[in-house]
C-alpha positions as CSV (number, residue, x, y, z in Angstrom):
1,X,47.6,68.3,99.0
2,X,44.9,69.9,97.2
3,X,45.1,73.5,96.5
4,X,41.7,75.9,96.2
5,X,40.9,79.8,95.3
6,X,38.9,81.9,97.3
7,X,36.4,84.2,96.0
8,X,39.2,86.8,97.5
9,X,42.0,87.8,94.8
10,X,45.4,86.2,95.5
11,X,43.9,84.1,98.5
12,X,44.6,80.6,98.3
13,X,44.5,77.7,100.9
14,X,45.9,73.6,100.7
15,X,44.6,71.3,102.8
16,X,46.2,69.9,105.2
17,X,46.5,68.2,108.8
18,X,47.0,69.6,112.2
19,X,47.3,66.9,115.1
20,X,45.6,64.6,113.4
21,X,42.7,67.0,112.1
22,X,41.7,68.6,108.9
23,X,42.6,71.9,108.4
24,X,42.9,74.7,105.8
25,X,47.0,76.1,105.2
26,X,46.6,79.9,103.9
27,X,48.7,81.4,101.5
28,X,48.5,84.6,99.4
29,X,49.8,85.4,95.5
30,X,50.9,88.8,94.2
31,X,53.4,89.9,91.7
32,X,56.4,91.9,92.8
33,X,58.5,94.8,91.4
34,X,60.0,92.3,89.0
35,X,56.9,91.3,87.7
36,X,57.6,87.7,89.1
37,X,54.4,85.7,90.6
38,X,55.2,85.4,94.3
39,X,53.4,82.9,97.4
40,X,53.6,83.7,100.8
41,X,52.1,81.6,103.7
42,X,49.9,83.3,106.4
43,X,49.3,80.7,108.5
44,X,46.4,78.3,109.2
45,X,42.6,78.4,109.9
46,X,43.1,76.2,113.3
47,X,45.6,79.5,114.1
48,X,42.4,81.7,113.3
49,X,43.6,83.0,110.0
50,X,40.7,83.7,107.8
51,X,40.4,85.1,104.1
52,X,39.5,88.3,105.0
53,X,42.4,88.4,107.0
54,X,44.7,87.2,104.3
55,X,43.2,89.6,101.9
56,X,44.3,92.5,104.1
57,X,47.8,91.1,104.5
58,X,48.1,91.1,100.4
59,X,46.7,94.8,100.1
60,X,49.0,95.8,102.7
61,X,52.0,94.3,100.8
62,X,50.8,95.5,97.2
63,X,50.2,99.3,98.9
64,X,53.9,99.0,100.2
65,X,55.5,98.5,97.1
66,X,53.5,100.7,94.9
67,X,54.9,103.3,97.2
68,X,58.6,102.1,97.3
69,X,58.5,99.8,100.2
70,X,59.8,95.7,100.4
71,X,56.8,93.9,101.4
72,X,57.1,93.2,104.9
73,X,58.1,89.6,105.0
74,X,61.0,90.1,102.2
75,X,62.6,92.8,104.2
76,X,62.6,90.8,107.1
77,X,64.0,87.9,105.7
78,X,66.5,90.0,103.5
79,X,69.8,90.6,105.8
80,X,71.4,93.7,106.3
81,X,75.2,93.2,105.0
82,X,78.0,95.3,104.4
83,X,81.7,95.3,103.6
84,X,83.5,95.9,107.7
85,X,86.7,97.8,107.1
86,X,88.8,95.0,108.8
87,X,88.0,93.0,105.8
88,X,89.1,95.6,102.9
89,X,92.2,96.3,105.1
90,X,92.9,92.4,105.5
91,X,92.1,92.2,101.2
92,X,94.0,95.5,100.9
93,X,97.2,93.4,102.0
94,X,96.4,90.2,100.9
95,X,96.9,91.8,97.4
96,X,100.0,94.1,98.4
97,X,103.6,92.5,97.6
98,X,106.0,91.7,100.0
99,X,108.3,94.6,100.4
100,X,109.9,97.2,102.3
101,X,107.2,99.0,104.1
102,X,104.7,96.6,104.3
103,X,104.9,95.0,107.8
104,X,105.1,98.4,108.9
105,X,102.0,99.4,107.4
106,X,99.7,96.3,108.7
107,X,101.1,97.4,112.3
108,X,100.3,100.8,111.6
109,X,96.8,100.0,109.7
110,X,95.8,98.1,112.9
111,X,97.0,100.0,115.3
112,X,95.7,103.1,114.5
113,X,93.0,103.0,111.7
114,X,91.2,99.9,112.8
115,X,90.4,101.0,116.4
116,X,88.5,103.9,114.5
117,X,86.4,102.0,112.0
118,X,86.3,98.4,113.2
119,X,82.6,97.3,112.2
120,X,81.6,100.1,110.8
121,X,80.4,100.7,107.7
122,X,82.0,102.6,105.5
123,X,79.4,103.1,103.1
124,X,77.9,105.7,105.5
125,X,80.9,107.6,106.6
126,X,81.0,111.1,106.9
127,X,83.1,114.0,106.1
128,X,82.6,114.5,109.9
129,X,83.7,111.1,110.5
130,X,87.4,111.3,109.1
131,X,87.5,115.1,110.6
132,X,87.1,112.5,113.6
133,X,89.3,110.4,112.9
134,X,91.9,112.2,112.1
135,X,91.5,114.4,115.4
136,X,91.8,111.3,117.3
137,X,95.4,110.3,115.3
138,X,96.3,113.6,115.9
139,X,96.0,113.1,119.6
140,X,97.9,110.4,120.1
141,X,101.1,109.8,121.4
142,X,104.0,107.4,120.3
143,X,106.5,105.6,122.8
144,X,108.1,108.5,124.5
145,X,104.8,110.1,125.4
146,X,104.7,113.2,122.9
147,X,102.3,113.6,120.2
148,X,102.6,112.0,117.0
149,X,104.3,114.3,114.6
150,X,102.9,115.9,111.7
151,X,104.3,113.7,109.1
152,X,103.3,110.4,110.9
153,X,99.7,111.5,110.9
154,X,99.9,111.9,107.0
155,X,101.8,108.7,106.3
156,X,98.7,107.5,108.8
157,X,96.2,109.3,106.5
158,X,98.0,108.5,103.2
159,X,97.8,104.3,104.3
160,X,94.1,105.0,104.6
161,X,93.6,106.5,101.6
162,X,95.5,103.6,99.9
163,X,93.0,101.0,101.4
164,X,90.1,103.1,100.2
165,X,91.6,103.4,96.7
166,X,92.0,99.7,96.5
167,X,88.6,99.4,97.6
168,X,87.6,101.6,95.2
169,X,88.8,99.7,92.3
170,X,88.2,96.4,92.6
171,X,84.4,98.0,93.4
172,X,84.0,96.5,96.6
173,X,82.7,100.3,98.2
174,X,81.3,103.2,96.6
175,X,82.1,105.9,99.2
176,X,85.2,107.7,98.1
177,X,85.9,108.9,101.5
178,X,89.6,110.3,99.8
179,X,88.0,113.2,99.3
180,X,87.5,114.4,102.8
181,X,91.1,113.9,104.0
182,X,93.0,116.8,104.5
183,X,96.5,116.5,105.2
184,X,98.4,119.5,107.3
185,X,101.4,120.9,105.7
186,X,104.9,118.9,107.5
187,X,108.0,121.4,107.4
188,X,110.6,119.2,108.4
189,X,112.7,119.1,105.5
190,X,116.6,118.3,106.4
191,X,118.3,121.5,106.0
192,X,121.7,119.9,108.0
193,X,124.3,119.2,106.0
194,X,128.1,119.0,107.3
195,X,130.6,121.7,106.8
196,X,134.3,120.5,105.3
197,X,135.7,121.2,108.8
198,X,133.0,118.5,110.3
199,X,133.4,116.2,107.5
200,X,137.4,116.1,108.5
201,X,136.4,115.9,112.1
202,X,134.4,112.8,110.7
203,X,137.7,111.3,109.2
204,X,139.3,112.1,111.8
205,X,137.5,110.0,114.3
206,X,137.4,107.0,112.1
207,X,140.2,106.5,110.3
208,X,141.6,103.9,112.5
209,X,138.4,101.6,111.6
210,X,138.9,100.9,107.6
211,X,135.6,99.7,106.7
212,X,133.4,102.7,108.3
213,X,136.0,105.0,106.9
214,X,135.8,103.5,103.3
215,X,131.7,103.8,103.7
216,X,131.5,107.4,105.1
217,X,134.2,108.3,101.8
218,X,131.6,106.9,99.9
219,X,128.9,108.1,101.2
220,X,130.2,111.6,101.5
221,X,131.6,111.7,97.1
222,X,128.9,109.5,95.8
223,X,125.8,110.6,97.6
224,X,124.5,107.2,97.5
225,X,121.8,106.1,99.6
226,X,122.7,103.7,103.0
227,X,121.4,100.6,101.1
228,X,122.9,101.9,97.8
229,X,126.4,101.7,99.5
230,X,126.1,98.4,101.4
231,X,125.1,96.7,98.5
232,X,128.3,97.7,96.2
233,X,130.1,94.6,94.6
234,X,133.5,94.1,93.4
235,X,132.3,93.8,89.8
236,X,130.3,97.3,89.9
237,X,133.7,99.5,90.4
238,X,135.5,100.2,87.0
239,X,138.7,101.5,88.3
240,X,140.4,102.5,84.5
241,X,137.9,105.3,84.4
242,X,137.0,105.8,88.0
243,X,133.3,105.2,87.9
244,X,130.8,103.3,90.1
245,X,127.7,102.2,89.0
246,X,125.2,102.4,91.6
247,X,121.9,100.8,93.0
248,X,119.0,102.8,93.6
249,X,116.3,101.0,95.6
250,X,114.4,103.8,96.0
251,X,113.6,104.2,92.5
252,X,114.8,101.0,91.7
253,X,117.4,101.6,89.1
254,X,121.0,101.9,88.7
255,X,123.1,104.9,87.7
256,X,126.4,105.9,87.6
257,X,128.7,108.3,90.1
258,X,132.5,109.1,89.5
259,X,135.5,108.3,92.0
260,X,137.9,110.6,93.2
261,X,141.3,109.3,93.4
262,X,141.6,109.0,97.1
263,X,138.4,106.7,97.3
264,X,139.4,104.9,93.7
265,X,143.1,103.9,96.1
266,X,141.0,103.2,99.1
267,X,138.9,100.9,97.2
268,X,141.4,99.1,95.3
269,X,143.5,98.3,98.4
270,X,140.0,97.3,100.2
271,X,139.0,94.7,97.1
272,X,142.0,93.4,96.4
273,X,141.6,90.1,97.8
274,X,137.5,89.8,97.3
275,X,136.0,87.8,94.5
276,X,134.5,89.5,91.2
277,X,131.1,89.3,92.7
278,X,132.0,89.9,96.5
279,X,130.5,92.7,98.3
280,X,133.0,95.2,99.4
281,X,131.5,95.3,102.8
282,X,131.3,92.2,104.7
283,X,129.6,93.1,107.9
284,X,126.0,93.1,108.6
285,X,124.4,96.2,107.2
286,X,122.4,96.7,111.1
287,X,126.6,96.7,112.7
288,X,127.5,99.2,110.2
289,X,124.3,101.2,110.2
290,X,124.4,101.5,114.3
291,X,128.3,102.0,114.2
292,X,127.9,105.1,111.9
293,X,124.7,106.2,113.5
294,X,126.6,106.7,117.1
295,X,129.8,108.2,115.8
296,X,127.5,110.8,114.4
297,X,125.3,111.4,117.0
298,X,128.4,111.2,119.3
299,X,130.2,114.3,117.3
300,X,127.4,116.0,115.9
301,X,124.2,115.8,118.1
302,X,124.9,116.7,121.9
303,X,122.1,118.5,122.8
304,X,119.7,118.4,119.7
305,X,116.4,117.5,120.3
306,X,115.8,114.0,118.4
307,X,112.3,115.3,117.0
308,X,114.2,118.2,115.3
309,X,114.6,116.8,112.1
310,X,116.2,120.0,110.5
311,X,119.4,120.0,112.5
312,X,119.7,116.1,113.7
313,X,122.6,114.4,112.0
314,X,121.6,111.2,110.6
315,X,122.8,109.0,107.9
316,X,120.6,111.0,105.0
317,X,123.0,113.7,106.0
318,X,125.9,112.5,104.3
319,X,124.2,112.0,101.4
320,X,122.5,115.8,101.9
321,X,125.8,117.1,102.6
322,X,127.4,115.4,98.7
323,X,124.3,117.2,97.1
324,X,124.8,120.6,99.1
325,X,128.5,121.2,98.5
326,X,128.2,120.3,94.9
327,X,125.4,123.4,94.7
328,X,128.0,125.5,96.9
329,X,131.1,124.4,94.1
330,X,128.5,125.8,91.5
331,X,127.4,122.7,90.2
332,X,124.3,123.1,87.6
333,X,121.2,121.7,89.0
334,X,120.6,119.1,86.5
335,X,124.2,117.6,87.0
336,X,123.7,117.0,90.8
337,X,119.8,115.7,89.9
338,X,121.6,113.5,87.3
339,X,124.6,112.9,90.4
340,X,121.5,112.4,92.9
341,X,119.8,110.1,90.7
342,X,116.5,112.3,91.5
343,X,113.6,111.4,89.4
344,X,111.7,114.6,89.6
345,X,114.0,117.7,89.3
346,X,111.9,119.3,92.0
347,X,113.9,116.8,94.7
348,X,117.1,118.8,93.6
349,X,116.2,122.3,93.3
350,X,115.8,122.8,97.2
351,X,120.0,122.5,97.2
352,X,119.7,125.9,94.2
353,X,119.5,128.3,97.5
354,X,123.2,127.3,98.3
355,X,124.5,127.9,94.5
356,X,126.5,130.9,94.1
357,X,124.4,132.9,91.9
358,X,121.6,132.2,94.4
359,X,121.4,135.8,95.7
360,X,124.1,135.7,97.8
361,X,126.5,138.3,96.4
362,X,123.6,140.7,95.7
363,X,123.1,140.7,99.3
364,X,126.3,141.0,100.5
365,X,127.0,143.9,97.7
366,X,123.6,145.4,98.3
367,X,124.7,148.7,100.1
368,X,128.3,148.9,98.6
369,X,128.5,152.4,96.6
């Protein structure tokens, strides 16, 4: 259809047909912060649109964006997206490998992070809105009824901060909202260890049961880690010089631990008849896990709270105990860090109080004359 100027700047109209009618189709012509030449339709002349009214409708758009405003009809048609947190979290594990750990978090993630911030922006959150946040983790309680611990709100908090880091950079936000959480200070460390009277109570009560009083003699002169144990073969014991070479998942490495002559006997009666590459321990780790888990909780535990982390008996005590009565023998630190397979020397230094030249004679000579 034919197209025709006005004597109005910008104001345009085709021709056209409206039931059957002629008519006049008005549009208007501006440039916009780009520079670009755009055309916008007002309507028609059988609506009543006329050029004057056309000509307003252009000043008001050119006014708008001289000042810093979308023209009307662009910011109506321009949709007002953002990035929901259910979608980082779901690309946040998308992206994570398969592990130990990471069903965990995704239950944890959704049960208590995506309450919270399900459709929400998180462009526009607040250092008032994870002060929020965390108060409501905070107030929560887990299956028995009593308030999630310290530590659990932090792993909570430190998950978060993971997705937000991820989001970070692969640039899918811009609001670092990292910076706002604040973590409280957890004081659980395990201070338990087992004294040599309960550690022959321990032998005591198993030795009838071979296998769990094999694993607790190697739990209790290697140090090594519940996994670390279960997963010994045949082919890692070197019985000529009495070393074991270890597995460390945690750090995911292997190392080396020495064998006392009682365990090297125990272990060469208990692998006599297993293959090169056998595991020396057959059963399923969750039988052996649970069987030591009672025993210990049967001798050790009667009325301990199981929230009191400092004093509960667990399996991380046997392991606690090997580092703590090597301090007590006198054992430089950097040989139990190197025994302990510790990465960061700080791990090891917390067993230095029980070392002999800790302080302790100082004390116990301090008002000798």
């Amino acid at each position: 259809m034919a197209r025709h100027t006005t004597k109005l700047t910008g104001v345009i109209y085709r021709d056209s047909i409206t039931n059957g009618k002629p008519d006049k189709t008005y549009y208007i012509r501006y440039k916009d912060i780009n520079n670009q030449t755009k055309e916008l339709k007002i309507g028609r002349y059988s609506e009543g649109v006329r050029e004057v009214y056309c000509n307003q409708k252009r000043n008001e758009i050119i006014t708008k964006q001289r000042l810093g405003e979308e023209p009307p009809a662009i910011a109506s048609k321009k949709k007002k997206t953002f990035l929901s947190f259910e979608i980082l979290l779901n690309k946040y594990f998308e992206q994570r490998k398969e592990g130990k750990g990471k069903q965990s978090d995704i239950s944890s993630a959704n049960k208590h992070i995506l309450p919270f911030f399900i459709n929400k922006n998180i462009e526009i959150q607040t250092k008032e809105d994870i002060r929020a946040f965390k108060k409501l983790i905070k107030a929560k309680t887990n299956q028995s009824g009593t308030q999630l611990s310290n530590k659990t709100v932090n792993n909570i908090l430190t998950l978060f901060s993971s997705i937000i880091n991820y989001g970070l950079k692969e640039e899918l936000i811009k609001n670092d909202l990292t910076k706002y959480i604040e973590k409280d200070r957890v004081d659980n460390e395990r201070e338990r260890y087992l004294t040599i009277d309960e550690i022959n109570k321990l032998y005591e009560d198993i030795e009838d049961d071979k296998q769990l009083f094999l694993f607790c003699k190697l739990a209790l002169t290697t140090g090594g880690r519940l996994a670390t144990i279960l997963n010994i073969s045949k082919k890692d014991i070197d019985f000529s010089n009495q070393i074991i070479t270890l597995k460390d998942f945690k750090n995911n490495s292997t190392y080396k631990s020495f064998l006392t002559d009682e365990t090297t006997e125990l272990l060469s009666n208990w692998t006599k008849d297993l293959k090169i590459i056998d595991k020396i321990f057959y059963n399923k780790p969750t039988m052996i896990q649970r069987q030591v888990l009672t025993i210990l909780h049967e001798l050790f535990n009667k009325g301990i709270d199981k929230s009191d982390r400092k004093n509960l008996v667990v399996l991380h005590t046997l392991r606690h105990t090997f580092a703590s009565h090597l301090a007590i023998k006198g054992t430089p630190i950097f040989t139990i860090q190197k025994l302990m397979n510790h990465k960061d020397i700080k791990m090891t230094l917390r067993y230095a109080k029980l070392a002999p030249d800790s302080g302790r004679e100082a004390v116990k000579n301090l008002y000798n004359i």
